[in-house]
C-alpha positions, -999 to 999 in steps of 0.1 A, spaced: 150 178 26 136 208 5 107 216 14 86 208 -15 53 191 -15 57 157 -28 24 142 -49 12 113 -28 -15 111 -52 17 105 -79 34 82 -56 1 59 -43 -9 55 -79 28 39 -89 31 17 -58 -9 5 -63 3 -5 -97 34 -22 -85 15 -43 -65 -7 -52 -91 20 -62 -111 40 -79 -80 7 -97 -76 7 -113 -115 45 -120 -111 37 -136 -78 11 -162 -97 36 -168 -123 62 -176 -99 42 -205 -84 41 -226 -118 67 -253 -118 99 -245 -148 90 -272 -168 50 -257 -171 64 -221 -172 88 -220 -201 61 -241 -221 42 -211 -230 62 -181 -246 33 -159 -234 45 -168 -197 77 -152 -201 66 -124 -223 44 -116 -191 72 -120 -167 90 -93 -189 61 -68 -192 55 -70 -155 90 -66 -143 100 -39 -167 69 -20 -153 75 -26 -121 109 -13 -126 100 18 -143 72 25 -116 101 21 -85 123 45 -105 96 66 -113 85 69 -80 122 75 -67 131 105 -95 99 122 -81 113 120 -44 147 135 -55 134 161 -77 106 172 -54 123 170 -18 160 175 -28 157 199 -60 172 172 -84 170 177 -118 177 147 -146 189 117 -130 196 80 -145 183 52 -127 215 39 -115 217 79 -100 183 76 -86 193 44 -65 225 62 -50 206 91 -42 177 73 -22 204 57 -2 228 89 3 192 109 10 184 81 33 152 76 16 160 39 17 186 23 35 222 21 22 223 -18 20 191 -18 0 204 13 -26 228 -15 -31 202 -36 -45 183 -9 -65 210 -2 -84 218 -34 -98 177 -32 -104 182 -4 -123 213 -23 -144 184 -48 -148 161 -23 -163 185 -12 -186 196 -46 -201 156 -53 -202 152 -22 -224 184 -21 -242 198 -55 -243 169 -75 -244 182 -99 -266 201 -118 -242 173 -121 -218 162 -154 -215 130 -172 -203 150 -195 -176 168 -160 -159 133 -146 -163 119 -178 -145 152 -176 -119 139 -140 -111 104 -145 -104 113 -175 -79 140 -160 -61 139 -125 -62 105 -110 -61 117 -99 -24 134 -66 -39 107 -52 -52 88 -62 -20 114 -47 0 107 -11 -22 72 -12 -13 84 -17 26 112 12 25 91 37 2 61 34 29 86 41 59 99 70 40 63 85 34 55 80 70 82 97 81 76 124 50 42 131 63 51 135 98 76 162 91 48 179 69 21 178 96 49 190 125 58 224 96 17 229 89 
């Protein structure tokens, strides 16, 4: 790793709202189908949340690779790689990010074929990615901070 300072500051702010938004997805998630897609707003929700939580992981991943590695634009497929080649976060789980990121994309540029029941299908079964961010990012900042206070 470069050493570069990271802004945990930057960082604490994305993951807080991450789990604010996990949080709301969460509550969604509980709802039975049927009660769920009954109101268009509770998909529309689902959308906003995930998309943001989406952007927030990759955000907070660009800023680790351009920060501690001296990376300069990457896409968000490129961002998941990297975290795993870096060892930010563990290969297996780069894996997963990546098809996150083909997520985000198809959110943002293919958003018509998006539909309330895969939206519903995400929330119930698959809220344990972005979970699983929060759990990686933190062991990386641990281990980030350590190396900072053994240099200082």
């Amino acid at each position: 790793m470069v050493i570069s300072r990271l802004n945990l500051n930057k960082i604490g702010e994305s993951l807080a709202l991450i789990v604010k938004f996990l949080e709301k997805l969460k509550k969604l998630s509980r709802m039975p189908k049927k009660e769920f897609l009954s109101d268009e707003r509770n998909p529309a929700s689902v959308e906003s949340f995930l998309r943001r939580c989406l952007e927030a992981i990759f955000d907070i991943g660009r800023h680790i690779l351009v920060k501690g590695y001296s990376f300069k634009s990457l896409e968000y497929k490129e961002v998941s790689q990297e975290l795993g080649d870096k060892g930010v976060i563990s290969p297996g789980y780069a894996e997963i990010l990546i098809k996150m990121a083909g997520y985000r994309n198809r959110m943002v540029h293919l958003y018509k074929e998006i539909s309330d029941e895969e939206l519903y299908d995400i929330i119930t079964k698959d809220l344990n990615d972005i979970e699983r961010f929060l759990v990686e990012i933190q062991g990386f900042l641990e281990r980030y901070k350590q190396t900072i206070t053994d240099i200082s």
